[in-house]
FITORDREN-185986 format. One record per residue (C-alpha): x, y, z; residue in three letters. Coordinates in pm, whole numbers, plus 32768, in hexadecimal, padded with zeros to 4 digits. Layout:
REM FITORDREN-185986
XYZALA ...
END
This chain:
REM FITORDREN-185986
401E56883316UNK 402956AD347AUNK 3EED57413528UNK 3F2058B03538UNK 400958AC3432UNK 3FF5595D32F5UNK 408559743182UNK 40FF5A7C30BFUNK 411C59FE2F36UNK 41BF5AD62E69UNK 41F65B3E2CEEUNK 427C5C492C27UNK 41EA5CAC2AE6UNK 41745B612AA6UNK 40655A492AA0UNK 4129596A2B80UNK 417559A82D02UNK 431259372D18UNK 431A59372E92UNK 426658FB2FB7UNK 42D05987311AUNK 423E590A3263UNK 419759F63378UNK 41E359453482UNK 410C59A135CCUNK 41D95A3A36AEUNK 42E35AA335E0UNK 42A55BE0358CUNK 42A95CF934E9UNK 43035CBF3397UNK 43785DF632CAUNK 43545E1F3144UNK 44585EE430A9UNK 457E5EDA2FABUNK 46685EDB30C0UNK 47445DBB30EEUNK 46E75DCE326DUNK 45585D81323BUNK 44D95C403271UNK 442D5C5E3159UNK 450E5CC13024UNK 44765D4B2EDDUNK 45945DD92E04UNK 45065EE42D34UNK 451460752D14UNK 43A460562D0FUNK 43AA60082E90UNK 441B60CB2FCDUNK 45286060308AUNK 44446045319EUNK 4319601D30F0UNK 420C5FB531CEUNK 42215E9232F6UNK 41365D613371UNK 40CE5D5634E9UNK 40325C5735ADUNK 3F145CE036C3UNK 3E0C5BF1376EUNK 3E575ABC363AUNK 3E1C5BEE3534UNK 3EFE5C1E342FUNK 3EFB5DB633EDUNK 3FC15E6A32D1UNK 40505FD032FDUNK 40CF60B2320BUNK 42176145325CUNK 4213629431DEUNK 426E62023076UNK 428662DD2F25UNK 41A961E52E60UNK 40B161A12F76UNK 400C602A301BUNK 3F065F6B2F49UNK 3E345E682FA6UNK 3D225DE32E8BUNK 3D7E5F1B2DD9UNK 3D0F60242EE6UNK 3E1B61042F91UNK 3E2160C0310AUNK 3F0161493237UNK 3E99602B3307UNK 3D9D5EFE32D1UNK 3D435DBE3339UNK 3DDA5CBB328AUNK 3CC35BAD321EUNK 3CE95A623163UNK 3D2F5A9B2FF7UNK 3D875C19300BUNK 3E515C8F2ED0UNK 3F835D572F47UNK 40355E642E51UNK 418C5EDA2EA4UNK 42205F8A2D9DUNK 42475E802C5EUNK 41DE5D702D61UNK 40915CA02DABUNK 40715BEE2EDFUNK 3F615B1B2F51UNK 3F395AD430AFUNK 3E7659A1314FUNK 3E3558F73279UNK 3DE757F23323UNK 3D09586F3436UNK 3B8C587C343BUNK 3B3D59EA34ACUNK 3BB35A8C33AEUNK 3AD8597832B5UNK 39B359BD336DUNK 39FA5B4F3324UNK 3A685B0931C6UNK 38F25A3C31A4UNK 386A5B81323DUNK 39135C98316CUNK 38805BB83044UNK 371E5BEB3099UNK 37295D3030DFUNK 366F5DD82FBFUNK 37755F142F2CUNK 3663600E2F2DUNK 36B8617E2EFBUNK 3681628E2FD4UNK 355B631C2F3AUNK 34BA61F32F21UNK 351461893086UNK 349762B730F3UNK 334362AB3054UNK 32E8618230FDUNK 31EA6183321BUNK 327160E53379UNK 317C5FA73346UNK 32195F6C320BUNK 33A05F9432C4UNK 33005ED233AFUNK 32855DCB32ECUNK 33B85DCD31D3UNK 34875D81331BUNK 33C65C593382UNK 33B95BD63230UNK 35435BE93216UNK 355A5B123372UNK 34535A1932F5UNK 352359EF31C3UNK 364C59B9326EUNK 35C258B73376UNK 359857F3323EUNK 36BF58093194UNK 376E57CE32E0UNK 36BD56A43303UNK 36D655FC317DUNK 3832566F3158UNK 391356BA3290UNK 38615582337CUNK 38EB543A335EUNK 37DB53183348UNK 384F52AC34B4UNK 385F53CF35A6UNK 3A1053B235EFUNK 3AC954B73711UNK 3B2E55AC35F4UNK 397055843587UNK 3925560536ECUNK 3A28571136F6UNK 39A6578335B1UNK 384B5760364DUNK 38C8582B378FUNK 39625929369AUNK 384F598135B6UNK 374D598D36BDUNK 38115A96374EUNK 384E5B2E35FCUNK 36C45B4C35E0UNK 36B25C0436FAUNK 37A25CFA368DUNK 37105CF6353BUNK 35825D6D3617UNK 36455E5736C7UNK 36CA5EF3359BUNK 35605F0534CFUNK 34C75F923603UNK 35BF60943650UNK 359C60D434BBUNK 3418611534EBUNK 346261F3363CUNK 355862D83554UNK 343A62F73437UNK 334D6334352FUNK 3409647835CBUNK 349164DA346EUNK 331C64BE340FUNK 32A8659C3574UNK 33EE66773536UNK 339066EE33D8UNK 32336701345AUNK 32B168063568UNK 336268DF3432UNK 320068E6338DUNK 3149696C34B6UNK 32656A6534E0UNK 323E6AD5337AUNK 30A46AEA33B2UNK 30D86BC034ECUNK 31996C9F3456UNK 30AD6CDF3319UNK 2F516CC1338DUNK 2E876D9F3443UNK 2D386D233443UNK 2D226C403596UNK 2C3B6B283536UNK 2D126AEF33FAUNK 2E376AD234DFUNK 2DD569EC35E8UNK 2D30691D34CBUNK 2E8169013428UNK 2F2F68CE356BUNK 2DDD67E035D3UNK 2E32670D347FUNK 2F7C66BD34AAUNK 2F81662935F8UNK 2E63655935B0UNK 2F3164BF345CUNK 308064BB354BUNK 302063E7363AUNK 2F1D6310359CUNK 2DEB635D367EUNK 2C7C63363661UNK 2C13647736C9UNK 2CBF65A03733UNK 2C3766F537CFUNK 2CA2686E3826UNK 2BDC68C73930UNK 2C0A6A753996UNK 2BBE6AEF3B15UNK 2AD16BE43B13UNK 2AA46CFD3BE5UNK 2A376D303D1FUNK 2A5C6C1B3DB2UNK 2B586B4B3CAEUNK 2A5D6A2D3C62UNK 2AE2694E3B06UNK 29FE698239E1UNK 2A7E68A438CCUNK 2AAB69903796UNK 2B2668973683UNK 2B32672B3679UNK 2BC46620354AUNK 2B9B64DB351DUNK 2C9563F23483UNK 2C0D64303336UNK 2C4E65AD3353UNK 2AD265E5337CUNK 2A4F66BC3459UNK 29B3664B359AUNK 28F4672736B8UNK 28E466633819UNK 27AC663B37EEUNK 2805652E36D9UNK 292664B937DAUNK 291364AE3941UNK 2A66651939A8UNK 2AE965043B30UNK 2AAF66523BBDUNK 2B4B65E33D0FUNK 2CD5658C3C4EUNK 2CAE66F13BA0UNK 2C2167A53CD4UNK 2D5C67063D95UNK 2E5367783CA6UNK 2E0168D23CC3UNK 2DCA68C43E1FUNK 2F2268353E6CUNK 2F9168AA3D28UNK 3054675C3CE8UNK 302966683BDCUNK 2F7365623BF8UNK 2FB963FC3B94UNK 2EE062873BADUNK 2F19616B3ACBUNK 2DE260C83B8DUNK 2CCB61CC3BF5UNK 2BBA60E63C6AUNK 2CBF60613D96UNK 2D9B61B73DCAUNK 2D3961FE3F47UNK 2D4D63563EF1UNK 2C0E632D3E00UNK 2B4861F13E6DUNK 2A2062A03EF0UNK 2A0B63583DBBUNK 28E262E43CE0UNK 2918634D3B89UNK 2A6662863B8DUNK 29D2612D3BD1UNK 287761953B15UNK 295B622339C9UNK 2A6C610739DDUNK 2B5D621A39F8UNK 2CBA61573A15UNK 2DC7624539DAUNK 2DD863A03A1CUNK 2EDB64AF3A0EUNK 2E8D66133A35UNK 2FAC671E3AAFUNK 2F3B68893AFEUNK 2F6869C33A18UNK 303C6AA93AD8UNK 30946BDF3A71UNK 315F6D093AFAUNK 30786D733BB4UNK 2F3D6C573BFEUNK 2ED46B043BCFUNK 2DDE6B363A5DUNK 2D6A69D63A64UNK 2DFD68833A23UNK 2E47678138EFUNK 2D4B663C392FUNK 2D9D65143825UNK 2D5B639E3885UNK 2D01625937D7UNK 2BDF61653861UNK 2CA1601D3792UNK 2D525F5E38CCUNK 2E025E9037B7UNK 2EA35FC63747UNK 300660523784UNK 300B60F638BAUNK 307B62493915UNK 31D762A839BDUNK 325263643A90UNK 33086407394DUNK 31B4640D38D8UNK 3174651339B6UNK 329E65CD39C6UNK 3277662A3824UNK 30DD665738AAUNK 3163676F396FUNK 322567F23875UNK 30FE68183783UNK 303C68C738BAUNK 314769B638F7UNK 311E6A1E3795UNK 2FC16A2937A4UNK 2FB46B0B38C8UNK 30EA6BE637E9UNK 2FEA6BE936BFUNK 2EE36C583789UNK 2F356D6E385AUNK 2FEE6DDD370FUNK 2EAE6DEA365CUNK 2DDF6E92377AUNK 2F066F893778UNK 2EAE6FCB3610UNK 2D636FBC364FUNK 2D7A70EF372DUNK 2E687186365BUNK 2D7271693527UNK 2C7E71EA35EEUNK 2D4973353689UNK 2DA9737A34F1UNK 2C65733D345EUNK 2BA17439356FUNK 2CE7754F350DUNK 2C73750E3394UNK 2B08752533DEUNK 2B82766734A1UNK 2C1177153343UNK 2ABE76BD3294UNK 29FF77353396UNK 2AD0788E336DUNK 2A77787B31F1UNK 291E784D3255UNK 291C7982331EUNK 297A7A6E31D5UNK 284079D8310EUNK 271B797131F1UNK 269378F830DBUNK 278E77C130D5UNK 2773777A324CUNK 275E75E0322FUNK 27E575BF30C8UNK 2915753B3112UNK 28AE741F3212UNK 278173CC311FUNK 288573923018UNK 295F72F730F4UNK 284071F53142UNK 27C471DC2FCDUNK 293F71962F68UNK 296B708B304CUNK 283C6FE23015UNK 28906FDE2EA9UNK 2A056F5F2EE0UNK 296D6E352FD3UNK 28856DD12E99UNK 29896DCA2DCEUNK 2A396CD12E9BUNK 2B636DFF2EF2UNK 2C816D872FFFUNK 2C876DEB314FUNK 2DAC6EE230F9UNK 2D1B6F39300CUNK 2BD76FC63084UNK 2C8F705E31BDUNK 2D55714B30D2UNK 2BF571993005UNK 2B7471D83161UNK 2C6F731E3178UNK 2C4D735E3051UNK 2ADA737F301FUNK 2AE074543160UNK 2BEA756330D3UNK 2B83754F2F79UNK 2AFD76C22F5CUNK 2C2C7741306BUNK 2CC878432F72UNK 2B9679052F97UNK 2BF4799030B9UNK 2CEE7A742FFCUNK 2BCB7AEC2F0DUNK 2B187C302F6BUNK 29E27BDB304BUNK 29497D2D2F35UNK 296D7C2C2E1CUNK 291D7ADE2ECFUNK 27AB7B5D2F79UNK 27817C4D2E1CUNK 26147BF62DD0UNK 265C7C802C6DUNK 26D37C252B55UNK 28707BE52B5BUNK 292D7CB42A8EUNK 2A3A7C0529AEUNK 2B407C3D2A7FUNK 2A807BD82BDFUNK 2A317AA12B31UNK 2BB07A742ADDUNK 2BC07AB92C43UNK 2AFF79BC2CC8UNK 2B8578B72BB3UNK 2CF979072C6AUNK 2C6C78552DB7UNK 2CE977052D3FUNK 2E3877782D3BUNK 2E3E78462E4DUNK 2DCB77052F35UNK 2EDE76632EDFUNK 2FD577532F17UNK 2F6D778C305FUNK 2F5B75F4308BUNK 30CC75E6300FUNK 317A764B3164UNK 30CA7532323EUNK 316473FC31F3UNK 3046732C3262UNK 2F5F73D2314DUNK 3077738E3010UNK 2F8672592FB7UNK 2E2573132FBDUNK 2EE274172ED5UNK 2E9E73642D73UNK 2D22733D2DF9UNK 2D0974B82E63UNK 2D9975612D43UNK 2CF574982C3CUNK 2B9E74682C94UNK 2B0C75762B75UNK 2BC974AD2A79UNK 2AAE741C2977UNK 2AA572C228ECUNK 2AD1734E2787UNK 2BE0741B27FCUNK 2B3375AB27EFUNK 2B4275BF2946UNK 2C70767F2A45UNK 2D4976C32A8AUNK 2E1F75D229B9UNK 2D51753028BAUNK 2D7473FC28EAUNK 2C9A73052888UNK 2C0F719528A9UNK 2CF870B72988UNK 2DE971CC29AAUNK 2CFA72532ABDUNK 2D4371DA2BFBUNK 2C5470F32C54UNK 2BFD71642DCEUNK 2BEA72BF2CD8UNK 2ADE72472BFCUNK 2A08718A2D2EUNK 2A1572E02DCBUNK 299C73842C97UNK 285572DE2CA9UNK 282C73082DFDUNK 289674652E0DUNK 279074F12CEDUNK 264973EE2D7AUNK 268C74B32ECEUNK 26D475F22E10UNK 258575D52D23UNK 24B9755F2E61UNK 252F76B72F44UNK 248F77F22F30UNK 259079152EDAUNK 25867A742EC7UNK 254C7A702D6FUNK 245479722D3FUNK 235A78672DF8UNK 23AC76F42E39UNK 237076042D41UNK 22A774C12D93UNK 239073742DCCUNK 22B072CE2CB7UNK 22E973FB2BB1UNK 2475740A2C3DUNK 249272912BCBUNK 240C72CB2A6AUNK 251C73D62A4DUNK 2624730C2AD2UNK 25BE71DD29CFUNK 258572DF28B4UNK 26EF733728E2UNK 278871E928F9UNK 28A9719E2836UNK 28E0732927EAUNK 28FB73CD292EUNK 290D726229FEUNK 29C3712B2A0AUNK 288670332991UNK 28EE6F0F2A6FUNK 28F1702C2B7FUNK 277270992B29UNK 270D6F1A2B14UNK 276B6ED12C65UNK 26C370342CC2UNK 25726FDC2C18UNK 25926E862CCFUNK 25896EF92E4BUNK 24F670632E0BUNK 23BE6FE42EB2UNK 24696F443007UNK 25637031301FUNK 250A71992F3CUNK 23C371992F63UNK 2392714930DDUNK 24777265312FUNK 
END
């Protein structure tokens, strides 16, 4: 065989291969087909009449499907165009062809594709980049061997140093490909990070808990040692670092960690990203002591910008020189995790203020409750505060105490359409004042219903005179069919209630309120309610 030649053997439905046609280099293309005009004749209904065709680029032997009915196969895959390598099975139709030949490339590729573990996606994916990186020196190891025992003659020859030119340049190709494999993990890895943040932003309201997510994240991404979110306060902007992780995901203060205020304070100040892969010897920080002091070798830290002001920056760097440095990719997904930051946090001020402007119109309704019965002036803040100091105890979500907080504060609001005669009546209630007053449930919730923002503290509002043991109103219901920011405010309501002097009667004592409250647990009260009642009543009922 001549060098850069190639064989086609071929068979049809049989063990043995009847024929053998030459590639010739040079000569080219070589069309498959049925048709008495290919140079490569395979008489059959099975096969196109221009089935597929063999062309010659750079010494490569490629094979193209031509658009046929029973499609191109080579070692039983369907292809449109591939590579031909040594010892590739070819099906046309009722055909097999095997192609080889004589050139030492495509040997060295064929060693290649051999040692190449067939891993599946899932399991490629799962792996962490040190493993890729590893796995791919491994493979190149492997094959420096085999090279060597198997394709090297004992004397080096001309074709032994043309294979020796070729695989060296092979291996490099090979690197290239198993570091540009680690740089697509990487920013698959930093893009799906970005979708998580998103997500966060758009569900959580509670600031710390979002700049710790955010804070988390870009400490894992890019592999640092430490990483800070440092806020500008007002007046006069200074950085205070707020939250800091360590590569463990444990907390850290700067007192713990001496970060580099001068790289954060010029971010903000030029509000522009900053990037050294060598601290100690960046001219911009030299003088700076806690670098060389902290052996602070690479920082990045890109400002929080927002709409309308620069909230701080994103600090993260690692103190390892041995480590892989940072890029200046690095620091373009850094800023992109700032930007978010600064999104997440004016978002959350925003509904910080927004909280606030609601809560004080809520508080405003009580208050006009309160102004019907002086007697209740303060009941509904004092249960508001009793509820919430229950619903903490008991280990209660953020969300979840935020809607008890509104709650709580409206709980008695359908009062306000009962006659101020009946609620400030220092005698005894006739039957049908007291069905009166029992209607007040109802009545809150009905005017709740219109507001949109108040459909959640509904449930709470209209149930909270429900008993455990299910006598209460205005439904009956019973046990764990109550609501249970209902049944917190139950307790909380009748401790304040018992403790508050009313027309009618003087205040009880907290101590003689508590025996009540356990007296009635389990009837009236939800018993793991009254446990965790009995358990703070001196920090938190008591005190008040």
């Amino acid at each position: 065989m001549n060098k850069g030649s190639a064989n086609l053997a071929i068979k049809k439905n049989g063990s043995i291969y009847e024929s053998i046609t030459e590639l010739k280099s040079g000569n080219g293309p070589w069309i498959i087909g049925r048709g008495q005009e290919c140079q490569i004749c395979l008489e059959s209904s099975s096969v196109s009449r221009c089935h597929a065709r063999i062309i010659e680029i750079d010494g490569d032997y490629h094979l193209e499907d031509q658009d046929s009915t029973n499609k191109v196969f080579i070692n039983r895959k369907a292809v449109s165009r591939e590579i031909l390598l040594n010892g590739d099975e070819i099906a046309i139709g009722d055909f097999k062809l095997r192609f080889t030949s004589g050139g030492v490339r495509d040997r060295i590729i064929k060693e290649i594709l051999e040692l190449i573990p067939q891993e599946s996606a899932s399991e490629a994916s799962s792996k962490s980049l040190r493993g890729k990186r590893e796995s791919a020196e491994y493979m190149i190891q492997q094959l420096q061997k085999k090279v060597l025992n198997q394709l090297f003659p004992a004397v080096l020859t001309p074709e032994g140093e043309e294979l020796a030119m070729e695989f060296q340049e092979i291996r490099h190709a090979f690197d290239e490909m198993a570091e540009q494999n680690i740089a697509v993990q990487k920013d698959r890895e930093i893009l799906l990070s970005i979708g998580k943040i998103s997500g966060i932003i758009s569900s959580i309201t509670d600031i710390r808990a979002l700049l710790g997510s955010i804070l988390e994240a870009t400490v894992n991404v890019f592999k640092a040692d430490h990483g800070f979110i440092m806020l500008a306060r007002n007046p006069d902007k200074k950085l205070v670092p707020v939250l800091g992780r360590n590569y463990l995901n444990r907390s850290i203060t700067s007192e713990e960690v001496t970060l580099s205020g001068s790289i954060a304070t010029e971010t903000v100040k030029t509000r522009k990203a900053v990037l050294t892969v060598d601290a100690a010897r960046d001219p911009r920080f030299m003088a700076n002591q806690s670098i060389v002091m902290n052996n602070i070798n690479q920082v990045m830290c890109a400002p929080m910008i927002s709409a309308t002001d620069c909230a701080g920056a994103i600090y993260i760097e690692i103190r390892d020189s041995k480590r892989e440095p940072f890029t200046p990719q690095s620091l373009e997904h850094l800023q992109i995790f700032a930007n978010q930051a600064a999104v997440a946090l004016e978002n959350a001020r925003l509904y910080g203020r927004i909280h606030k402007l609601y809560m004080s119109t809520i508080e405003a309704l009580a208050t006009a409750l309160e102004y019907k019965d002086p007697y209740t002036k303060g009941h509904s803040k004092r249960v508001q505060q009793y509820s919430v100091a229950l619903a903490q105890e008991m280990g209660l979500d953020r969300k979840q105490i935020e809607t008890l907080e509104y709650a709580a504060l409206l709980h008695d609001i359908g009062k306000i359409g009962i006659a101020d005669s009946i609620l400030k009546k220092a005698a005894t209630l006739s039957e049908d004042e007291y069905k009166m007053i029992r209607e007040h449930p109802q009545m809150g919730a009905k005017l709740m219903e219109p507001v949109q923002l108040l459909l959640d503290k509904i449930p709470s509002v209209r149930h909270h005179h429900e008993k455990w043991n299910g006598s209460g109103y205005p439904d009956g219901l019973s046990g764990d069919k109550i609501p249970l920011l209902a049944r917190i405010i139950a307790v909380a309501d009748t401790f304040d209630a018992m403790t508050s002097k009313r027309s009618y009667r003087d205040a009880m004592t907290p101590l003689r309120a508590k025996e009540e409250i356990q007296k009635n647990s389990g009837t009236q009260f939800d018993p793991e309610v009254v446990e965790v009642f009995n358990k703070i009543f001196d920090r938190k009922f008591l005190s008040e």
